[in-house]
N, C-alpha and C positions, 0 to 999 in steps of 0.2 A: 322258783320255776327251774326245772332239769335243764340243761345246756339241748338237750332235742329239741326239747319246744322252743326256748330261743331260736335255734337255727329254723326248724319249720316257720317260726312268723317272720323270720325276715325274707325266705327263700318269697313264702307269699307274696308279700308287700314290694317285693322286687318284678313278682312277677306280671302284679296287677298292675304298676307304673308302666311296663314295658308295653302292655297290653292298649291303654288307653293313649301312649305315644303313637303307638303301629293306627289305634281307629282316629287321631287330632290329624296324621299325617298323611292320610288316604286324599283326602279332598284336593291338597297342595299339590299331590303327583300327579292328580287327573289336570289339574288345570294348567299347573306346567308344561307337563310330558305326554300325559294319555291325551289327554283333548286337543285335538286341533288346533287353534286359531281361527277367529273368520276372517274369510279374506275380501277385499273389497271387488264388485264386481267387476269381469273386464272386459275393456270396448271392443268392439268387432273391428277385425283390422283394416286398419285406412283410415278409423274416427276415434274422435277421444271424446266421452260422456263426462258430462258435469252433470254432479247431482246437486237437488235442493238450490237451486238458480234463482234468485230474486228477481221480481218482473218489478220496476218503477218508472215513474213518468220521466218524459224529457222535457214534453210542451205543459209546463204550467209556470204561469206569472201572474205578480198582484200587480195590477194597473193603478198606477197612482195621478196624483195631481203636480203638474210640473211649476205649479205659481199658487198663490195664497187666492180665496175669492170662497164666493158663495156657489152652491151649487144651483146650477137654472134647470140639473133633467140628468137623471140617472136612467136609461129605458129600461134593460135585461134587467130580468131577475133572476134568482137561482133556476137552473135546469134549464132555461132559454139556450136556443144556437147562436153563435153571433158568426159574421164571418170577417175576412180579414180586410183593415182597413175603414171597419164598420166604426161609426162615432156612437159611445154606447156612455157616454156622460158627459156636460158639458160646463162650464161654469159663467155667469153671467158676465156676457162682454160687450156690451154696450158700448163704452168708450176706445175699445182697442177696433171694435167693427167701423166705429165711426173715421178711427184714425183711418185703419185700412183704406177705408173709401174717397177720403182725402186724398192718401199719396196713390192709389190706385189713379183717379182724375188728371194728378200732376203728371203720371207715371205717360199718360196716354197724350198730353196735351202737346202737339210740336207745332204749336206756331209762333215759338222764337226761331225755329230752325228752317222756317220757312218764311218770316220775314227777314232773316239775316241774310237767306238765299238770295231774294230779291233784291235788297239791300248793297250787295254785292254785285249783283248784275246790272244794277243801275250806275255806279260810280265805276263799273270798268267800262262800261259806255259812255259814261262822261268823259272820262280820259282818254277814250279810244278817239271821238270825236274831237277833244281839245288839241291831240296828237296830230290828230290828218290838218284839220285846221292849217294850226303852223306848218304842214308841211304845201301847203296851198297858197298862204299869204304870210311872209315873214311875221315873224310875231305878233302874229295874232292873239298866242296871249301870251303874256311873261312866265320865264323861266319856275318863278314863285307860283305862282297860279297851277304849271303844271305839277310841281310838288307837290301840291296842299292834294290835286284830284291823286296823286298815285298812291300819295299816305291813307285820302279819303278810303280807299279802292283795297289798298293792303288793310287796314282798318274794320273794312266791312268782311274782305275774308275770312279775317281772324273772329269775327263776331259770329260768324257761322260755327266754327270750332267749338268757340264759349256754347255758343246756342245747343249743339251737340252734347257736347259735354254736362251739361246741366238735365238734358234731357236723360241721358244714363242715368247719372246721378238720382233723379227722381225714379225711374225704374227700382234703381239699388234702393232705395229707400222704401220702393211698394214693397218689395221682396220681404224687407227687414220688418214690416207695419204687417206684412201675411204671415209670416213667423210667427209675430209676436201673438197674433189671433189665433192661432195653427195652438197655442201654448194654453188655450181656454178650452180647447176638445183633448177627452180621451179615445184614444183609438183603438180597437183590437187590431192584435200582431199577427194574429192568425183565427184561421176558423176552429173555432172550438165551443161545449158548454161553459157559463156562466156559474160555476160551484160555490162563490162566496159573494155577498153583497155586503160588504159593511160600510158605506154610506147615503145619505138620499135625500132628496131634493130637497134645498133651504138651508142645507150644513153649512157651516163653516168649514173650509180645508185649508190646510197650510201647505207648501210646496214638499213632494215628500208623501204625504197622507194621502194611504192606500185607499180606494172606493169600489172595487172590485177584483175578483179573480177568474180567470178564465185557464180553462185546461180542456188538453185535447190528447187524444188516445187513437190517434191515426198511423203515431206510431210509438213504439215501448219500444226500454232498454232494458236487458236481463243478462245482469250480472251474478256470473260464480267464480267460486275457488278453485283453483287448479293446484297441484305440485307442483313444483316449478322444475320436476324431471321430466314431467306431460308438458309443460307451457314451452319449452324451445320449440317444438313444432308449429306454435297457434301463430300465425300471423293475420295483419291487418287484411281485413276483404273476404278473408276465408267464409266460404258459405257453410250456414246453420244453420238448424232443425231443431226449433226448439216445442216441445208439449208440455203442456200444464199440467202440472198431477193434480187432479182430479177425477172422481169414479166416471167411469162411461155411463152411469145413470144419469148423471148432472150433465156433463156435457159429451156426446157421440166424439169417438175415433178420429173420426173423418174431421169436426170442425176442432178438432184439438190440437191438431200440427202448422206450428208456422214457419215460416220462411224469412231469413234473415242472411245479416254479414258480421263479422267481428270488425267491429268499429274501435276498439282500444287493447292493448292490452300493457297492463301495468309493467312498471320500467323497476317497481321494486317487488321483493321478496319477504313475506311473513315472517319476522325473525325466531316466532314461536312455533307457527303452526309447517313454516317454510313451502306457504300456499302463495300462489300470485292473480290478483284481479283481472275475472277475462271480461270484457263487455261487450253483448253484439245489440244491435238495432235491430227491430224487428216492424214488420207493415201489418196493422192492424184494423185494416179498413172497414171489415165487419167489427167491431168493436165488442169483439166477444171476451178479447186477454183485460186482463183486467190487475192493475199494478196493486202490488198485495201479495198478490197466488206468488206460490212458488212453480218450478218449473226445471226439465231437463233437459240441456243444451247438449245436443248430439253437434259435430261440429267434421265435417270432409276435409280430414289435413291431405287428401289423395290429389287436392284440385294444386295445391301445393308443386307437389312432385310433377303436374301433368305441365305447369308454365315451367318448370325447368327443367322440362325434357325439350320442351317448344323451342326453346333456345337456342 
């Protein structure tokens, strides 16, 4: 081959390399340099937005059994309302109602305190009488005699005391036999639906062993992420606005916005993300939020600035 044609294939080959760098390298420059960036959106000022805010519960507990027993009555079942203080299981108590009613009886009974009363009132009369006596007809009765009536007399007072005393004591004791019965009902803590039932009538339970669950959705917590260059603003109370993302086919505009306060915000910082936990409570009395959905917490850091003006 002539040294031309040498040189023509590699001028080629050099030039088709440079050609296919210039089109691998195009895409690089756009996304570096020629494009943008997106930027995240920003809050109208006076508020900082959190997006994608998790909505979850506050009021849900599994109601257990506080002592070992057979179960005598589970009532609620799943989807049932119960309200608070409501007895919605109980276990068979027999012998602790009996006990009850025992010290309950003794708890009520005062007539040691009322015959020590009398008791009393009698022998300070005798002494009062054996007193004037003697002072009517020299010793009328001996020195002895008036002794034994004032021991008689301090005696019976003190058995008034005892009398008293015992009678507490039996109270204290109904108190502890109503407890101990108080320990055979499960109670609801609050009003809420019945979402879990896993025991029922004739089980065996041991102290510990869950028999139902009850949750209530009167009110939600919805927790986001913030920066923690946004989070210096957010303090506790601050009022917020938070909507569920959701289409307005599903749920209208109007019932989508609720009304809350920032009840927490975290004391630390995402070492990766360098995000900080906001949490506010929210009142959901139409029980339309629903823990699950996501949601975005608009949040007035203005009410802020307005109490340290007030100052």
């Amino acid at each position: 081959m002539s040294r031309g044609c040498i040189r023509l294939t590699i001028l080629s080959t050099f030039l088709l390399s440079s050609g296919l760098l210039a089109v691998l390298a195009i895409p690089a420059a756009g996304q570096d340099g020629d494009q943008p960036a997106q930027k995240t959106p920003q809050s109208a000022p006076g508020v900082v937005t959190i997006k994608r805010a998790q909505v979850k519960l506050i009021d849900q507990v599994e109601l257990a059994s506080a002592r070992e027993g057979i179960l005598k009555f589970v009532e609620p079942r799943e989807g049932d309302i119960v309200h608070a203080d409501q007895v919605v299981a109980g276990l068979k108590d027999e012998v602790a109602r009996a006990e009850y009613d025992t010290a309950k009886a003794q708890a009520e009974n005062d007539i040691e305190v009322r015959y020590a009363t009398k008791a009393y009132e009698f022998a300070k009369k005798d002494l009062e009488k054996s007193e004037e006596a003697n002072k009517q007809t020299r010793r009328a009765f001996a020195d002895i005699d008036i002794q034994e009536k004032k021991l008689a007399a301090d005696k019976a007072e003190l058995q008034i005391e005892q009398a008293k005393w015992q009678f507490d004591v039996n109270k204290r004791k109904a108190d502890a036999a109503k407890a101990v019965l108080e320990e055979f009902s499960v109670v609801a803590p609050f009003d809420g639906m019945v979402t879990d039932v896993k025991k029922s009538k004739g089980e065996a339970v041991r102290a510990g062993d869950v028999i139902l669950e009850i949750t209530s959705t009167r009110r939600l917590k919805v927790e986001g992420m913030l920066h923690y260059k946004d989070a210096w603003q957010i303090k506790q109370g601050m009022p917020v606005t938070v909507t569920l993302d959701v289409d307005e086919d599903i749920l209208p505009a109007k019932q989508n916005v609720f009304k809350g306060r920032i009840k927490f915000v975290a004391l630390e910082v995402d070492s990766v993300a360098k995000d900080v936990l906001i949490t506010a409570e929210v009142e959901n009395a139409d029980g339309i939020m629903r823990a699950g959905l996501e949601a975005t917490m608009t949040i007035d850091i203005r009410s802020a600035d307005k109490r340290e003006a007030a100052r």
